[in-house]
Backbone as CSV, one residue per row, in Angstrom:
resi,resn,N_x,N_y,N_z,CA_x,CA_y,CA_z,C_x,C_y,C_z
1,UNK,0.847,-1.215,0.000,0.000,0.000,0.000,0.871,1.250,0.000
2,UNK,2.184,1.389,0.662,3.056,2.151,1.076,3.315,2.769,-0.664
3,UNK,3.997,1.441,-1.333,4.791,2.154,-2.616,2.917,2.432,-3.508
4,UNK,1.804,1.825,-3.480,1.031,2.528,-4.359,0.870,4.126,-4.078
5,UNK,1.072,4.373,-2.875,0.539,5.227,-2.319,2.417,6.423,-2.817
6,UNK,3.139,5.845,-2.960,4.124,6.761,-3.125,4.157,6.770,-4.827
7,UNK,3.808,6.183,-5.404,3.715,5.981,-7.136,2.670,7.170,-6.814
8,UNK,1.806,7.481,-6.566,0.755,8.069,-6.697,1.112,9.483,-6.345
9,UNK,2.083,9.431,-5.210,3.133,11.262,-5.219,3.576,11.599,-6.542
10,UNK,4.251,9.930,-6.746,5.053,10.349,-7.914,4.629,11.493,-9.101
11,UNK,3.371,10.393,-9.339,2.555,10.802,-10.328,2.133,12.462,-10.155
12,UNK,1.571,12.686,-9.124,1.195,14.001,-8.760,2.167,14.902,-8.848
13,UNK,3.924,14.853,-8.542,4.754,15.141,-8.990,4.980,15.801,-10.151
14,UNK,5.189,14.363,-10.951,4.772,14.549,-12.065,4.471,15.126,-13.008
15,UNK,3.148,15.507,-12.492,2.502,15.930,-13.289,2.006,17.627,-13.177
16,UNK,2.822,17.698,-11.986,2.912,19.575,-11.657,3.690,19.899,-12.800
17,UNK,4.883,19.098,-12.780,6.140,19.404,-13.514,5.658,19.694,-15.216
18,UNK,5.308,18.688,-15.719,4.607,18.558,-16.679,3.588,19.956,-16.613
19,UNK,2.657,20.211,-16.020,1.987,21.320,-16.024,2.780,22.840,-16.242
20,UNK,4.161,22.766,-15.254,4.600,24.222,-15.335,5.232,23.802,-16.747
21,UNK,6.005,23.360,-17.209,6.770,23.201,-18.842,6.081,23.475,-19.916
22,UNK,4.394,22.766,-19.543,3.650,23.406,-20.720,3.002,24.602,-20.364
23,UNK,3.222,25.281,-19.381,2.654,26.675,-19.180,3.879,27.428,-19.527
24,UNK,5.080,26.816,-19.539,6.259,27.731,-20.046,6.540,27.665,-21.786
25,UNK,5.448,26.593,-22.200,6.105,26.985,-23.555,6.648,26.121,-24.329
26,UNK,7.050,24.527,-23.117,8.210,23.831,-23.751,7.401,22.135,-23.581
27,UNK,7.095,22.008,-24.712,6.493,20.635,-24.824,7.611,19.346,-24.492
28,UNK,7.180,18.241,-23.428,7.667,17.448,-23.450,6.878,15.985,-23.411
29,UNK,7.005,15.168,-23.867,6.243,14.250,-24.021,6.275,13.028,-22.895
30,UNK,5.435,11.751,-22.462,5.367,11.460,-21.178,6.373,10.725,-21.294
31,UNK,7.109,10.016,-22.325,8.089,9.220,-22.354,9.358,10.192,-21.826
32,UNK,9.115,11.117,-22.199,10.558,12.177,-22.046,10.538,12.590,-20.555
33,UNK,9.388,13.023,-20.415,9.006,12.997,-18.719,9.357,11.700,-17.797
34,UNK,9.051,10.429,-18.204,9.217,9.552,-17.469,10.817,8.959,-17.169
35,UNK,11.159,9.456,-18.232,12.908,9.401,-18.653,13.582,9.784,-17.310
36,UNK,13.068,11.723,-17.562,13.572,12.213,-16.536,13.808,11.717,-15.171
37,UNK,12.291,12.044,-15.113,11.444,10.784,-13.693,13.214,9.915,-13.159
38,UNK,12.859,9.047,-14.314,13.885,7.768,-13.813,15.267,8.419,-13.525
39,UNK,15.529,9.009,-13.910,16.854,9.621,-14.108,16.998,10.518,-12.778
40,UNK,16.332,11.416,-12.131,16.407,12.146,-10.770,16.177,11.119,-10.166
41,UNK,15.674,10.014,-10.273,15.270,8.636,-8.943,16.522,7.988,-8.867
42,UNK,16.956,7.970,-9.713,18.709,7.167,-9.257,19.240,8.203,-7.994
């Protein structure tokens, strides 16, 4: 329940991030997002 419940920050995360980039202008797609994602989680 612990990690659904932290996937689910993730996501919310996420998806701020995703929100300010396309309010700035700069399209990124969810694969490119999820990239990232993985990439700050190391």
């Amino acid at each position: 329940l612990q990690e659904q419940e932290a996937d689910a920050q993730a996501d919310r995360a996420a998806l701020q991030v995703l929100l300010q980039q396309r309010a700035q202008g700069e399209w990124i797609s969810a694969d490119q997002l999820r990239a990232k994602l993985a990439a700050q989680a190391r």
